[in-house]
C-alpha atoms as a printed R data frame, in Angstrom:
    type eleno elety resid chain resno       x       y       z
1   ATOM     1    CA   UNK     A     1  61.905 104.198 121.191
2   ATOM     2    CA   UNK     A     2  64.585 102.139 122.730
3   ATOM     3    CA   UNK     A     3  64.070  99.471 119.509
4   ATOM     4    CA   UNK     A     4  63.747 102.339 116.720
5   ATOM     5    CA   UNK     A     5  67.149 103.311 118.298
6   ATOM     6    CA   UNK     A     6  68.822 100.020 118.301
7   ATOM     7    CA   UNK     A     7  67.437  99.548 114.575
8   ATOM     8    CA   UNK     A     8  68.950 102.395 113.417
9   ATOM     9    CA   UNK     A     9  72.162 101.810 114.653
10  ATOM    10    CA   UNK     A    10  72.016  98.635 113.194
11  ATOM    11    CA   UNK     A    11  71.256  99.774 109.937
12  ATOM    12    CA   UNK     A    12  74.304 102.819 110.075
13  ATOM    13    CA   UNK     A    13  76.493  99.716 111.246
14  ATOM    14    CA   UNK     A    14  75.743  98.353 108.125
15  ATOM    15    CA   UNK     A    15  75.823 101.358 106.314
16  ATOM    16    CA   UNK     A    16  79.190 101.526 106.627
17  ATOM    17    CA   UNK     A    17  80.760  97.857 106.277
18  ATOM    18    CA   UNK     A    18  78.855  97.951 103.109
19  ATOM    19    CA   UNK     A    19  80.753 101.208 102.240
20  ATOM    20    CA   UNK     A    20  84.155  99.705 103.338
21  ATOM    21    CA   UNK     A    21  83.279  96.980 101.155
22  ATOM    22    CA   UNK     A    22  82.630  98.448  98.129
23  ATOM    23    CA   UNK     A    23  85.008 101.147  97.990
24  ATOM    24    CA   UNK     A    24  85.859 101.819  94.700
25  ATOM    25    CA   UNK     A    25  89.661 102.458  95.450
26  ATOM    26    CA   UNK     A    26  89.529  98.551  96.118
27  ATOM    27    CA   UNK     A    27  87.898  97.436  93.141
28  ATOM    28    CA   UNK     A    28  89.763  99.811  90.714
29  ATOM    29    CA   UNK     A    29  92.956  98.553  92.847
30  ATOM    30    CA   UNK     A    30  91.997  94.739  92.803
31  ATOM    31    CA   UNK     A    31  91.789  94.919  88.984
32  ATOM    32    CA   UNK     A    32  94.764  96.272  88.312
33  ATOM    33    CA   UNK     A    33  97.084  94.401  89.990
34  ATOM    34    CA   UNK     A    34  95.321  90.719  88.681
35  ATOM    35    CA   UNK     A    35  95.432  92.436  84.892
36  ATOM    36    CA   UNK     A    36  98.909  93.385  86.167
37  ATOM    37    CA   UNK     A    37 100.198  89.944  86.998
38  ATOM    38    CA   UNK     A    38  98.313  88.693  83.919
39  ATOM    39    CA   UNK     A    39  99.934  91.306  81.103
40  ATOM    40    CA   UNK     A    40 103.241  91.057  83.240
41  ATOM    41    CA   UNK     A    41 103.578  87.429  82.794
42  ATOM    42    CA   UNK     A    42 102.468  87.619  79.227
43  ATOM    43    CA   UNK     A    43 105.909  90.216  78.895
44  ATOM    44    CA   UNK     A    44 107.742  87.626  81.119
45  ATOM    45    CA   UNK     A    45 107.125  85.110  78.442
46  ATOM    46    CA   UNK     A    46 106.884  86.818  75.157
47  ATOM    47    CA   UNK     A    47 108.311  84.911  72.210
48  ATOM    48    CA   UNK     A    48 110.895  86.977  70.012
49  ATOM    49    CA   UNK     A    49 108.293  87.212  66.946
50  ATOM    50    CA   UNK     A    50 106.257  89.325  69.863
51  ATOM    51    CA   UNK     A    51 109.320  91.267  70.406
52  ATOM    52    CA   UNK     A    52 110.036  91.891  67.049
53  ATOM    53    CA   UNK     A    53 106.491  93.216  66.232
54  ATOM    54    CA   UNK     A    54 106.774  95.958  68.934
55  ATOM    55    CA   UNK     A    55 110.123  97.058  67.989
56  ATOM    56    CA   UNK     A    56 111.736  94.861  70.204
57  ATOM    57    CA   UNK     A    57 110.080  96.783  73.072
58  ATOM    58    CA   UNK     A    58 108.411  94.498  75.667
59  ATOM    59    CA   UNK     A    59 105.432  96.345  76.032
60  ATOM    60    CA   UNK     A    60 103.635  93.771  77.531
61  ATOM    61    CA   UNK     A    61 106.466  93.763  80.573
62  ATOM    62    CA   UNK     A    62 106.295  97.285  80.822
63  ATOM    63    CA   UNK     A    63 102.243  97.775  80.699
64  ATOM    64    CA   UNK     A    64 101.677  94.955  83.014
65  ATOM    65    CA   UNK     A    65 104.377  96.276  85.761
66  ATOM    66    CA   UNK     A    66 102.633  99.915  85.242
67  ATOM    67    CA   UNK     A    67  99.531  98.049  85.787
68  ATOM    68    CA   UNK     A    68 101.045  96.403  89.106
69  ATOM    69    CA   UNK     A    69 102.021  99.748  90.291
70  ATOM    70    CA   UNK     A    70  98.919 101.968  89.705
71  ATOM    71    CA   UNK     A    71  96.848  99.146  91.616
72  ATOM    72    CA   UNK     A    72  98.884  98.967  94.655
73  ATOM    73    CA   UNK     A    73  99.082 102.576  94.517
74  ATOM    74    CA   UNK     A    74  95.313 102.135  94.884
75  ATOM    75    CA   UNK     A    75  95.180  99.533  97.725
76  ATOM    76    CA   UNK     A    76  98.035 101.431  99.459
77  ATOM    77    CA   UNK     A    77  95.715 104.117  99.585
78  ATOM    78    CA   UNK     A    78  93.137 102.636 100.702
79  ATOM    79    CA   UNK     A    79  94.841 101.253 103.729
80  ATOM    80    CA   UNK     A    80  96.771 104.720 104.721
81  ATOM    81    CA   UNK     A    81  93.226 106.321 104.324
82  ATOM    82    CA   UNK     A    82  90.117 104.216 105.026
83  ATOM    83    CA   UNK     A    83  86.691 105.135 104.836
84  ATOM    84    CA   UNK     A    84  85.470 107.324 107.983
85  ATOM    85    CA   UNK     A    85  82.233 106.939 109.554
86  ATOM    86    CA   UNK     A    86  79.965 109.780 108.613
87  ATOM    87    CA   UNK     A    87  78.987 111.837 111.546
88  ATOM    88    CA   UNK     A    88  75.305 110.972 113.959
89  ATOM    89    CA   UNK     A    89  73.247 113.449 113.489
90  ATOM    90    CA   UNK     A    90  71.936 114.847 116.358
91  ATOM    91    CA   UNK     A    91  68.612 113.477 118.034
92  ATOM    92    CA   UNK     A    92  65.226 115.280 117.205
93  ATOM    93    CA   UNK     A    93  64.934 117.330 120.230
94  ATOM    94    CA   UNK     A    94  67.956 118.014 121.602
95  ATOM    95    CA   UNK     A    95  69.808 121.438 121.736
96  ATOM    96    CA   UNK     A    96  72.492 122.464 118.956
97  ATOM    97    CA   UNK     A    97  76.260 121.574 119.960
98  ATOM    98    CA   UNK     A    98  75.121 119.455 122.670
99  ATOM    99    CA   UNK     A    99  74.713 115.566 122.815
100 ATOM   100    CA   UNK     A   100  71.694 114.107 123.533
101 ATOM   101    CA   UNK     A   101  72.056 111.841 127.043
């Protein structure tokens, strides 16, 4: 019993780094901000022909810092609000509300 025990744990241990990993808030987060610093640069650097196609509104600037901002909006909340461990159920055996020793 003592190594099905230990295996599980394992496995839940696991469980959850792979969560942490994978959480979507960081991928959706990660994204943004390197299409962020891509776009913005392409604004930083936009030629005045680029300009003068969008009205001379430098939409690239303006998507790319909007970009910036929604994905460290993402990775900010990720770190204020990380993934919790779900709750062990209890043991086969042992009485509702009350831990198993």
């Amino acid at each position: 019993m003592s190594d099905l025990h230990h295996e599980v744990s394992d496995l839940e241990t696991k469980s959850a780094t792979a969560a942490r990993l994978f959480d979507i808030r960081r991928i959706i987060g990660g994204l943004f901000v390197i299409y962020g610093v891509i776009v913005t640069t392409a604004g930083i650097f936009a030629s005045d022909a680029d300009l003068e196609k969008a009205q001379d509104v430098n939409i690239n600037l303006w998507t790319g810092l909007a970009m910036l901002a929604l994905g460290l909006f993402f990775l900010g909340w990720m770190w204020l609000r990380p993934i919790r461990q779900a709750p062990v159920p209890p043991e086969e055996g042992a009485a509702p509300g009350h831990a198993a020793e």
